[in-house]
C-alpha positions as CSV (number, residue, x, y, z in Angstrom):
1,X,13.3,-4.0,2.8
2,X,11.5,-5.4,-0.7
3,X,11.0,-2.9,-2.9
4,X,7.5,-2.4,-4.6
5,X,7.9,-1.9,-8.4
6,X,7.6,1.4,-9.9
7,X,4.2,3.7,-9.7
8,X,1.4,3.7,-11.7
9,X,-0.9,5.4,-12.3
10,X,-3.3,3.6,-9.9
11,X,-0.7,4.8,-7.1
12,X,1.4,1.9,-6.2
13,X,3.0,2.1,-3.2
14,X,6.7,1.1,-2.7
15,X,9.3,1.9,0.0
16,X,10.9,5.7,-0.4
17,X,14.2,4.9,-0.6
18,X,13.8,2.3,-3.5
19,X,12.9,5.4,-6.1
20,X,16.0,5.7,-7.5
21,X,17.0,9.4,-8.8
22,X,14.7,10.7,-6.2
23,X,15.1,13.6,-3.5
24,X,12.8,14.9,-1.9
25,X,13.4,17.9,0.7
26,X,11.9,18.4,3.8
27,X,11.1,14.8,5.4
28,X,14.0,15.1,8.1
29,X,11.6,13.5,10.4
30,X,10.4,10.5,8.7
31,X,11.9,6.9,10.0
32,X,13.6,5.9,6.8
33,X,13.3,2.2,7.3
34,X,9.4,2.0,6.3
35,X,8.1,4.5,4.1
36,X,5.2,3.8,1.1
37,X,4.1,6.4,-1.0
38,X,1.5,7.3,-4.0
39,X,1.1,9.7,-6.1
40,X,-2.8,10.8,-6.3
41,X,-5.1,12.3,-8.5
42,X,-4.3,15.7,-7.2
43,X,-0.7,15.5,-8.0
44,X,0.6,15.7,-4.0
45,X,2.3,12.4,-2.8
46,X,1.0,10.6,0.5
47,X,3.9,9.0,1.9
48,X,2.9,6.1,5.3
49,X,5.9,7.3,7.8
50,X,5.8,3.9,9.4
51,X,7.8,4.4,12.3
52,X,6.2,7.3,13.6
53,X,2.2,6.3,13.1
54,X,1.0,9.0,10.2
55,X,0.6,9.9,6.7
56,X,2.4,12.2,5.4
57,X,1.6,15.1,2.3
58,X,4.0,17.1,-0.4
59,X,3.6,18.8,-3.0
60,X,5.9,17.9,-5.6
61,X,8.7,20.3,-4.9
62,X,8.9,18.1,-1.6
63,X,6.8,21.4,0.1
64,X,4.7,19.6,3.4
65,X,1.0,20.5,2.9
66,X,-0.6,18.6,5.7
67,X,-0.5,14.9,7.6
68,X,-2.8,12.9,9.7
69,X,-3.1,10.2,12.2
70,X,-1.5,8.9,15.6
71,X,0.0,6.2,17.5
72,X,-3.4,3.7,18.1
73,X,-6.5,1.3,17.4
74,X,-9.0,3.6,16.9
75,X,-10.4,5.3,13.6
76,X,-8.2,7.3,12.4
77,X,-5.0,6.3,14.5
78,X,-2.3,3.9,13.5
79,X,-0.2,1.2,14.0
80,X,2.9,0.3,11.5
81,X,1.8,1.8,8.3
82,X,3.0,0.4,5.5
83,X,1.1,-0.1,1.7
84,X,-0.7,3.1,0.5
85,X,-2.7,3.6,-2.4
86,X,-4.7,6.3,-3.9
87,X,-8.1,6.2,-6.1
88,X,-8.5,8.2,-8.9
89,X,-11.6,9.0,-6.9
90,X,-9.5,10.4,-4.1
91,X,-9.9,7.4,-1.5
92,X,-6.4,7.2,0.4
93,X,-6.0,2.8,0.8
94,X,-3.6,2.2,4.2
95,X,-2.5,-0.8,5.0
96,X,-2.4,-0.5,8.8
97,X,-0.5,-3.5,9.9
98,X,-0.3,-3.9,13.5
99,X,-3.7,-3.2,13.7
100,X,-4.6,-5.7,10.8
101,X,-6.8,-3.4,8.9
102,X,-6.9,-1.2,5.8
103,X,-8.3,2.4,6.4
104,X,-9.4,4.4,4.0
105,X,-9.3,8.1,4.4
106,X,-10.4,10.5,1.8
107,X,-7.6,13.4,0.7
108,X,-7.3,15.4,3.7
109,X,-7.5,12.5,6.1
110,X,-10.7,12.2,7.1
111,X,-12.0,8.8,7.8
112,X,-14.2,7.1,5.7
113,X,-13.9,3.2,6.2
114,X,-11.8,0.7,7.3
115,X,-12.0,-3.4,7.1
116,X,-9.9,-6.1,9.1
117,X,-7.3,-7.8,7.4
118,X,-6.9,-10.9,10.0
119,X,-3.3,-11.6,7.9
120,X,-1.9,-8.7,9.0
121,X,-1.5,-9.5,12.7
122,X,0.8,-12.0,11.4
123,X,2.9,-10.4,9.2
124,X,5.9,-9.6,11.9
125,X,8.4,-7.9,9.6
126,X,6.6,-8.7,6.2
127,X,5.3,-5.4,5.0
128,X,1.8,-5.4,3.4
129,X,1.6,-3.2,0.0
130,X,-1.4,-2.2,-1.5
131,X,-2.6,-1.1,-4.9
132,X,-6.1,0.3,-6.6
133,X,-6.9,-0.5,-10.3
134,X,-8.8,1.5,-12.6
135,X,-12.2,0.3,-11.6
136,X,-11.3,1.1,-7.9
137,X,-10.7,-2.5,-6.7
138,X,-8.3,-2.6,-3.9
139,X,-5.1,-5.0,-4.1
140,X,-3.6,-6.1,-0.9
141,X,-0.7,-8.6,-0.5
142,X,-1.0,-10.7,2.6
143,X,3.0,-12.1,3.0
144,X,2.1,-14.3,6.1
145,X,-0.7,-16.1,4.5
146,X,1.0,-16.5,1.4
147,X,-1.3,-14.7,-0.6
148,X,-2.6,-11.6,-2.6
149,X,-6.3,-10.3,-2.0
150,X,-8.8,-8.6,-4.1
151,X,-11.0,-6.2,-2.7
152,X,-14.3,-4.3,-3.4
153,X,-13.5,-0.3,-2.4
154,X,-16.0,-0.9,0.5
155,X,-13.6,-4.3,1.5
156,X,-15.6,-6.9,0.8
157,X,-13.2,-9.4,-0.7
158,X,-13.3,-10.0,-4.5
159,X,-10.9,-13.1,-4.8
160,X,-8.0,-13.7,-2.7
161,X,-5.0,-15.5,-5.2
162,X,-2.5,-18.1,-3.7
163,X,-0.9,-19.2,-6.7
164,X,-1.8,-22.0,-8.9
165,X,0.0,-25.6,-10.2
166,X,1.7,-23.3,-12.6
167,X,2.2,-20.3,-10.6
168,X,3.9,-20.7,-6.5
169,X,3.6,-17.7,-4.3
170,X,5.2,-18.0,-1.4
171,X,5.8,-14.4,0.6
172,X,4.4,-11.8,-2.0
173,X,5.1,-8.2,-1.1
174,X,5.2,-5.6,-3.2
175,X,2.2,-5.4,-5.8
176,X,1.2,-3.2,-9.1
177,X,-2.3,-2.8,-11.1
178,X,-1.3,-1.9,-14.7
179,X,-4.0,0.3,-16.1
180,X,-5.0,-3.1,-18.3
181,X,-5.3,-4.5,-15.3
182,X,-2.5,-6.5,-15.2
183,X,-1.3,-7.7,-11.7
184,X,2.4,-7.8,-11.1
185,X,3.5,-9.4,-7.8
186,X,7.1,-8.6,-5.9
187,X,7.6,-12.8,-4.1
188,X,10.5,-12.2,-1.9
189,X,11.3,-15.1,-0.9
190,X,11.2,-16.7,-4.4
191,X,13.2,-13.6,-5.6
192,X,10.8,-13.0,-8.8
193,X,7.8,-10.9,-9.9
194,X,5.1,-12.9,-10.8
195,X,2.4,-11.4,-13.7
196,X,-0.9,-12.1,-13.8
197,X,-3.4,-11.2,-16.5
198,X,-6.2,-11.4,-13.9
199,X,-6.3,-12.2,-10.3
200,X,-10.0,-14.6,-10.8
């Protein structure tokens, strides 16, 4: 699986088992081979259990303090989450991929929005990631279409980025705001991270 790069304080999200060093205690039950997670604003970390349709909450001793969601299309439910992101203003970004949406929940899990991704439905086995900058602009990179989007926090899109004559981006995965707002972008099939001083 590509990894995501490391946190920031925008609350990248990037598989679990990348985070080198790390052990966390109590997640027997996640499926291991897709897991995101972000570190919010209230210091607990939301981690996407992928495999088994829910969001996930610790505390940072690895202590469980609550989930949400199910197997589904509805609000609330899931389907293959991957990419999750938390605003400073405690908005939880998912990207939901086999239901080719983002949801946004606020820190408890209940739901607040959600917008349609048409990319997603695509994706197969390329994992969207998503990421929130300081301004709360939502980040979401769109492997099948080649491409990295730019979202409003209600999901109206922004600018979506498919490289330039200088720049190629070919299956982007894993993404990162800087707090300058810097964009950082994980191309695996080009096997390089690609740094942007602004997505427009």
């Amino acid at each position: 699986m590509p990894a995501g790069l490391a946190g920031t304080a925008g609350g990248v999200s990037q598989p679990l088992s990348q985070s080198a060093g790390t052990q966390l205690v109590g997640m027997e039950d996640i499926d291991e081979t897709d897991v995101g997670h972000a570190l919010g604003p209230d210091e607990l970390l939301y981690v996407t259990d992928t495999g088994n349709k829910r969001v996930l909450v610790y505390d940072q001793n690895g202590g469980y303090v609550r989930q949400w969601g199910a197997p589904g299309t509805g609000p609330a439910q899931l389907d293959e989450p991957v990419g999750v992101a938390v605003s400073q203003n405690g908005r939880v970004y998912i990207a939901d991929g086999r239901n080719a949406r983002i949801q946004v929940f606020d820190l408890r899990g209940a739901p607040q929005s959600r917008w349609r991704v048409a990319e997603f439905a695509d994706e197969g086995r390329l994992e969207p990631y998503v990421d929130v900058d300081a301004e709360g602009d939502v980040y979401v990179s769109e492997p099948a279409a080649s491409r990295v989007a730019q979202y409003t926090p209600s999901g109206e899109l922004v600018v979506g980025y498919e490289g330039s004559t200088d720049v190629q981006l070919l299956t982007p995965v894993g993404l990162s705001v800087a707090p300058n707002g810097k964009v950082y972008i994980v191309d695996s099939a080009l096997g390089r991270v690609i740094h942007l001083n602004s997505m427009r």
